[in-house]
Biotite code that builds the C-alpha atoms (Angstrom):
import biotite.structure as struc

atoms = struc.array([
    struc.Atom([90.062, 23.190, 144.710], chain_id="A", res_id=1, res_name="UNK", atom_name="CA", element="C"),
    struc.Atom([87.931, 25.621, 146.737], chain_id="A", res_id=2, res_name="UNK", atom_name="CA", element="C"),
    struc.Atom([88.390, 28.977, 147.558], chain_id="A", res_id=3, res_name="UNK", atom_name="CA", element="C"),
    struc.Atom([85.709, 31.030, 149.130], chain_id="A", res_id=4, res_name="UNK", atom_name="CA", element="C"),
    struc.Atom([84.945, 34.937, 150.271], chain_id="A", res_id=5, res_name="UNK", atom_name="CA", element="C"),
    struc.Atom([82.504, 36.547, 152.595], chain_id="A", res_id=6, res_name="UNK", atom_name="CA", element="C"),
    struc.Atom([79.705, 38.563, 151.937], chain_id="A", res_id=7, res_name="UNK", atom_name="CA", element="C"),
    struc.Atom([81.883, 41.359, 153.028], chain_id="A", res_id=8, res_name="UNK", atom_name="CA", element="C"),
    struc.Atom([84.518, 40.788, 151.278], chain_id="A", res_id=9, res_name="UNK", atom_name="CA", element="C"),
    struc.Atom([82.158, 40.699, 147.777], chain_id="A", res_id=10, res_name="UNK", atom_name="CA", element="C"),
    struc.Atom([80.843, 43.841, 148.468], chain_id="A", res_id=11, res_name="UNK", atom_name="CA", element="C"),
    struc.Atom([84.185, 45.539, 148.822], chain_id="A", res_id=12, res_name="UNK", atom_name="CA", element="C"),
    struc.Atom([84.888, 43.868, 145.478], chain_id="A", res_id=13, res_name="UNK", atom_name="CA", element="C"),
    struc.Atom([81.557, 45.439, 143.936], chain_id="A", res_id=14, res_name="UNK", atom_name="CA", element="C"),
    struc.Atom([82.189, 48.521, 145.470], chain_id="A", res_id=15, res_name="UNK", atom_name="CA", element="C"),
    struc.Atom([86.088, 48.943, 144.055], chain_id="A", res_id=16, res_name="UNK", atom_name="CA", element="C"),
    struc.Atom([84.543, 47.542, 141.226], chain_id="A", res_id=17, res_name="UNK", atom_name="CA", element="C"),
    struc.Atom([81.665, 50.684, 140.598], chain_id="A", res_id=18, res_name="UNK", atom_name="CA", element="C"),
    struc.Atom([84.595, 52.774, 141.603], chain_id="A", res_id=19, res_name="UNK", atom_name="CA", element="C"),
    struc.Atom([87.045, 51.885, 139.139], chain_id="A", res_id=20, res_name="UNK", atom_name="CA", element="C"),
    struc.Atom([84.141, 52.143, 136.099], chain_id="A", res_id=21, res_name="UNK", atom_name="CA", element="C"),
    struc.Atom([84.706, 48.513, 134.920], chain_id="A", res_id=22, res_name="UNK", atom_name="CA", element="C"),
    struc.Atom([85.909, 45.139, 136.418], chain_id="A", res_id=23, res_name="UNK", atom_name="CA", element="C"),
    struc.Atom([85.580, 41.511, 136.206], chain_id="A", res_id=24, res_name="UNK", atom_name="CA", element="C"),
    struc.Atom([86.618, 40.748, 139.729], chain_id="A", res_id=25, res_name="UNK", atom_name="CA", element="C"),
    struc.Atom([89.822, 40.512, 142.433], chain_id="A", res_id=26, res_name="UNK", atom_name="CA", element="C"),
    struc.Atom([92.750, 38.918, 140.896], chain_id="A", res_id=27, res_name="UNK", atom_name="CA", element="C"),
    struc.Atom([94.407, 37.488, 143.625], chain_id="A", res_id=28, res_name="UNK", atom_name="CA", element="C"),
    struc.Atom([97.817, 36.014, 143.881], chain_id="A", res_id=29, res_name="UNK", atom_name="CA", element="C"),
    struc.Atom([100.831, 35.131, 146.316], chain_id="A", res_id=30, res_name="UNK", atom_name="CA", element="C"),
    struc.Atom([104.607, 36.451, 145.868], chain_id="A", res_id=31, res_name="UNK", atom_name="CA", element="C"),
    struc.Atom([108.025, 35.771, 147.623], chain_id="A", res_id=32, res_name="UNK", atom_name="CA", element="C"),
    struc.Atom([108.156, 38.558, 150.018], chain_id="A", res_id=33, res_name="UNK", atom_name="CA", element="C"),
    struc.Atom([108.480, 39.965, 153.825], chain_id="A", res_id=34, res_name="UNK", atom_name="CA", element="C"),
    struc.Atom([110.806, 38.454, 156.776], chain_id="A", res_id=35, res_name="UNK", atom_name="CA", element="C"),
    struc.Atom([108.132, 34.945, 156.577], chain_id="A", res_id=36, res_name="UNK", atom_name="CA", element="C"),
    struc.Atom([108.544, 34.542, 152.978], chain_id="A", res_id=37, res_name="UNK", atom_name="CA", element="C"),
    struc.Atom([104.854, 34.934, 151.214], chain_id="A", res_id=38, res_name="UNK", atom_name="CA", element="C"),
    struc.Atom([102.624, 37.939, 150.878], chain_id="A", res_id=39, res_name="UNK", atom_name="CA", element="C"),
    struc.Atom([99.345, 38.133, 148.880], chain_id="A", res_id=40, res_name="UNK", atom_name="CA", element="C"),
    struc.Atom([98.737, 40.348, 146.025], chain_id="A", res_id=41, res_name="UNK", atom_name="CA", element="C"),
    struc.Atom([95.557, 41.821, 144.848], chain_id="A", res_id=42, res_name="UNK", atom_name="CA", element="C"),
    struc.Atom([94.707, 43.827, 141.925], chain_id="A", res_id=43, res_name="UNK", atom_name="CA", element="C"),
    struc.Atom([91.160, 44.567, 140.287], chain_id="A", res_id=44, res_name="UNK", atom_name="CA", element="C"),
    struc.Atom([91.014, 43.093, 137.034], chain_id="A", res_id=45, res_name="UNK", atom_name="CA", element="C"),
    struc.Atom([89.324, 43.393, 133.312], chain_id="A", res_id=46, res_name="UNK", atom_name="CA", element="C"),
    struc.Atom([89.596, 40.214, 132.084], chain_id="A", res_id=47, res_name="UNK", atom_name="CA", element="C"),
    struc.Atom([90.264, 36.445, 132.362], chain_id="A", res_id=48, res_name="UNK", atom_name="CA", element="C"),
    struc.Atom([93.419, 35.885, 131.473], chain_id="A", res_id=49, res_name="UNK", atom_name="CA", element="C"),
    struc.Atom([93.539, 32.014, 130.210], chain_id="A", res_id=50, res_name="UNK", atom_name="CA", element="C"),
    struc.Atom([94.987, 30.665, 132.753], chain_id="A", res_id=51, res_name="UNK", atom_name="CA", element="C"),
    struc.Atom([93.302, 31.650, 135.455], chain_id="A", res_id=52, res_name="UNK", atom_name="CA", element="C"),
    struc.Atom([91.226, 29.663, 137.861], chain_id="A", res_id=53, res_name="UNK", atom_name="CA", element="C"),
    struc.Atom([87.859, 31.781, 138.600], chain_id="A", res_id=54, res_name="UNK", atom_name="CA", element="C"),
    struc.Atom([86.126, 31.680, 141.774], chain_id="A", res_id=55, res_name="UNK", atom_name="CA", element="C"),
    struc.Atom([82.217, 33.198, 142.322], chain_id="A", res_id=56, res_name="UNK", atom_name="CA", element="C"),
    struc.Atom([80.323, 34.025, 145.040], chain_id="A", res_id=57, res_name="UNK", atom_name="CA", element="C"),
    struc.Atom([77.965, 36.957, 146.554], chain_id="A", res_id=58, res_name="UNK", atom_name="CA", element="C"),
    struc.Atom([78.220, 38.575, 142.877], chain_id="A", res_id=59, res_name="UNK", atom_name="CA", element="C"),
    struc.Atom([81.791, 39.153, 143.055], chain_id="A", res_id=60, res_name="UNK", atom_name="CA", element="C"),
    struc.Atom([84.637, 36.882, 141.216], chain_id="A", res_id=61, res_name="UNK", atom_name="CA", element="C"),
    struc.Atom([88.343, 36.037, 142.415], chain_id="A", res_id=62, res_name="UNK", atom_name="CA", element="C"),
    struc.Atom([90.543, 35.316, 139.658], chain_id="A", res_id=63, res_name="UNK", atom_name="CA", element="C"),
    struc.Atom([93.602, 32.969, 140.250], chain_id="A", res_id=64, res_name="UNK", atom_name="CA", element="C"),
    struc.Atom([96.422, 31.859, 138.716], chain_id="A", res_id=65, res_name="UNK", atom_name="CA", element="C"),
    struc.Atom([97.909, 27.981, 138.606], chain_id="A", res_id=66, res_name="UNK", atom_name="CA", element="C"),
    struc.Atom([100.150, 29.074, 140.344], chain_id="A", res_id=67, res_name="UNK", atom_name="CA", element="C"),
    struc.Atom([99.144, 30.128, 143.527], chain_id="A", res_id=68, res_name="UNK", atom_name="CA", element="C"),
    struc.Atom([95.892, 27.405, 143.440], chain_id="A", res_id=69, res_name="UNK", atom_name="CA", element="C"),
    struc.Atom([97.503, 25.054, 145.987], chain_id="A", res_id=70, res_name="UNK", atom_name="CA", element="C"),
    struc.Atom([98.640, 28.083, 148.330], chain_id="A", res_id=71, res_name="UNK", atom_name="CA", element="C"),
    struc.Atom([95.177, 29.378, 148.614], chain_id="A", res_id=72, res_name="UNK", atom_name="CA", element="C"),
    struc.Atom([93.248, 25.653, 148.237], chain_id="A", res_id=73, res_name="UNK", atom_name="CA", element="C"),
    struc.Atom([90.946, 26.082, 151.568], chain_id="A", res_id=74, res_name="UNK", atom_name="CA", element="C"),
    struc.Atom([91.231, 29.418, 152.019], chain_id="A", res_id=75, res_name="UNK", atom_name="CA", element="C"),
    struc.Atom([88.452, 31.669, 152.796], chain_id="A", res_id=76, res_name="UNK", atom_name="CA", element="C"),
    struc.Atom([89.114, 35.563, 151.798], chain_id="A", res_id=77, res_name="UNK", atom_name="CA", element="C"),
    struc.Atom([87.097, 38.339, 154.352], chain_id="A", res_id=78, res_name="UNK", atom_name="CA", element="C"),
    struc.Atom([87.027, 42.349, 154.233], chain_id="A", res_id=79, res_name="UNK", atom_name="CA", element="C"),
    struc.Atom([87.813, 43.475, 157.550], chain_id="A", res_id=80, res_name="UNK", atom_name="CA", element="C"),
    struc.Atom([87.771, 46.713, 159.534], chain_id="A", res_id=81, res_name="UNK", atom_name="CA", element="C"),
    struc.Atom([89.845, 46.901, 162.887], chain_id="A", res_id=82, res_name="UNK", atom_name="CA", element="C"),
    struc.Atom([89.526, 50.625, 164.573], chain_id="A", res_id=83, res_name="UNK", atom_name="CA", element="C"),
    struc.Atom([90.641, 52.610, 161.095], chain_id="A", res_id=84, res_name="UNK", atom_name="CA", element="C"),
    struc.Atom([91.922, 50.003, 158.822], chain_id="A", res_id=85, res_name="UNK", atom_name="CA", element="C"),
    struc.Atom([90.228, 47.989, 156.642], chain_id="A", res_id=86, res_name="UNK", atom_name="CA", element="C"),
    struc.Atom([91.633, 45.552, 154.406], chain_id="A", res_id=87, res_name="UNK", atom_name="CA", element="C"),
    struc.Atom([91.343, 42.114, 153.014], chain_id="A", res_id=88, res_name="UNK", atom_name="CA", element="C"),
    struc.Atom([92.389, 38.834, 154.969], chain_id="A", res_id=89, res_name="UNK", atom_name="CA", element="C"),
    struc.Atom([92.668, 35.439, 154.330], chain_id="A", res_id=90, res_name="UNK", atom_name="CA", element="C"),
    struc.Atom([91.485, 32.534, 156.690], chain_id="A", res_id=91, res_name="UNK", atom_name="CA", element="C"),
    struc.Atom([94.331, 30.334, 155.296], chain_id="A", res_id=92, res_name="UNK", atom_name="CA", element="C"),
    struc.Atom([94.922, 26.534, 156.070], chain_id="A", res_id=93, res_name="UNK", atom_name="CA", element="C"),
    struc.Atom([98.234, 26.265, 154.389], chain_id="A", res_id=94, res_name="UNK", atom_name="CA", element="C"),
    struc.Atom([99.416, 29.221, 156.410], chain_id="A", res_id=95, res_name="UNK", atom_name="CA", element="C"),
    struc.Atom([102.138, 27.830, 159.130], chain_id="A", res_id=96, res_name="UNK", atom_name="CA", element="C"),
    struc.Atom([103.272, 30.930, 160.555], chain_id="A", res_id=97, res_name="UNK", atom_name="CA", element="C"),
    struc.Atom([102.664, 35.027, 160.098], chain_id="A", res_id=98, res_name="UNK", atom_name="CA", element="C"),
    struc.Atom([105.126, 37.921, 160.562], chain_id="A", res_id=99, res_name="UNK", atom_name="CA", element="C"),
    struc.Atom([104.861, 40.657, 163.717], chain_id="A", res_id=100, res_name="UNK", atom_name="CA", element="C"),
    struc.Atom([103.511, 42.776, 161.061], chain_id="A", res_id=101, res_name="UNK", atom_name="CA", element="C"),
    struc.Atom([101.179, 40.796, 159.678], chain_id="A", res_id=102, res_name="UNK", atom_name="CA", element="C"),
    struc.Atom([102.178, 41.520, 156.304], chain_id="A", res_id=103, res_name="UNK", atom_name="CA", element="C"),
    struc.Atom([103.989, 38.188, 155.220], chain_id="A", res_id=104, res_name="UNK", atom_name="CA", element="C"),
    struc.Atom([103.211, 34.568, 156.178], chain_id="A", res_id=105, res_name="UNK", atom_name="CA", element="C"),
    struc.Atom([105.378, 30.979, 156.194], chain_id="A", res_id=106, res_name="UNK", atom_name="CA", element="C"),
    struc.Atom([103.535, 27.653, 154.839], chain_id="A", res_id=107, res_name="UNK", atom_name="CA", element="C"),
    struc.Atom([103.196, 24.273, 156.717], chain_id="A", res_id=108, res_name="UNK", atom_name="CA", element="C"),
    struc.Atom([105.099, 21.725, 155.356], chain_id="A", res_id=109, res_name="UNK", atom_name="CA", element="C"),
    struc.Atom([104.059, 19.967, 152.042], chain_id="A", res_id=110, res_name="UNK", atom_name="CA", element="C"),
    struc.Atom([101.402, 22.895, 151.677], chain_id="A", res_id=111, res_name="UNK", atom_name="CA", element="C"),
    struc.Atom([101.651, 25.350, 148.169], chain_id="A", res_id=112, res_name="UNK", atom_name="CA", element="C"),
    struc.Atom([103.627, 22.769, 146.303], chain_id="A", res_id=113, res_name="UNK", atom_name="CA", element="C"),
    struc.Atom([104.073, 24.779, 142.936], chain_id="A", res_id=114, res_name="UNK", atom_name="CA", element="C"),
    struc.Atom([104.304, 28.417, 144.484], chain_id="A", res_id=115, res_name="UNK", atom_name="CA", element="C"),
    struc.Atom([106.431, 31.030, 142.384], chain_id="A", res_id=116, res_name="UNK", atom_name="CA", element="C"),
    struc.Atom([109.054, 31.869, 144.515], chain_id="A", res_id=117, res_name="UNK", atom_name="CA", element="C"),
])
């Protein structure tokens, strides 16, 4: 299992982190949305919960559940700004196809076996 984020993305993490007072990291997760099917979720979070699958690099920490492991096996997250919006994006092997809006995403076939839905 490997899942990986810039240096940019880290630092947004630090930085929402100093904001918010307190933090262990990102949780980051998947849920049955959109016109494709899939959008991710991301909240800051306090703790592990014991489940999760925790991911480090650049002094920032992703936290994962089972769940959404296979979905995001590969995937590399970034912090990106394009003209005035910034947000976080996923470089994504298991994606197959995204919305117009960019918002939700399809999987190939056989890829995220054990997604919520």
């Amino acid at each position: 299992m490997n899942i990986t984020l810039t240096e940019a993305a880290a630092q947004q993490i630090r930085s929402q982190i100093a904001k918010h007072g307190r933090g262990l990291g990102l949780r980051v997760g998947v849920k049955s949305v959109g016109c494709s099917g899939f959008a991710y979720t991301y909240e800051l979070a306090d703790e592990l919960r014991a489940d999760e699958q925790r991911f480090d690099a650049h002094g920032a920490t992703l936290l994962i559940a089972p769940q959404n492991l296979a979905t995001l096996d590969g995937a590399c997250l970034d912090f990106v700004t394009e003209g005035l919006k910034q947000s976080f994006q996923f470089d994504n092997p298991n994606v197959g196809n995204t919305c117009g809006c960019g918002e939700s995403f399809s999987l190939k076939a056989g890829a995220g076996k054990g997604v919520a839905a």
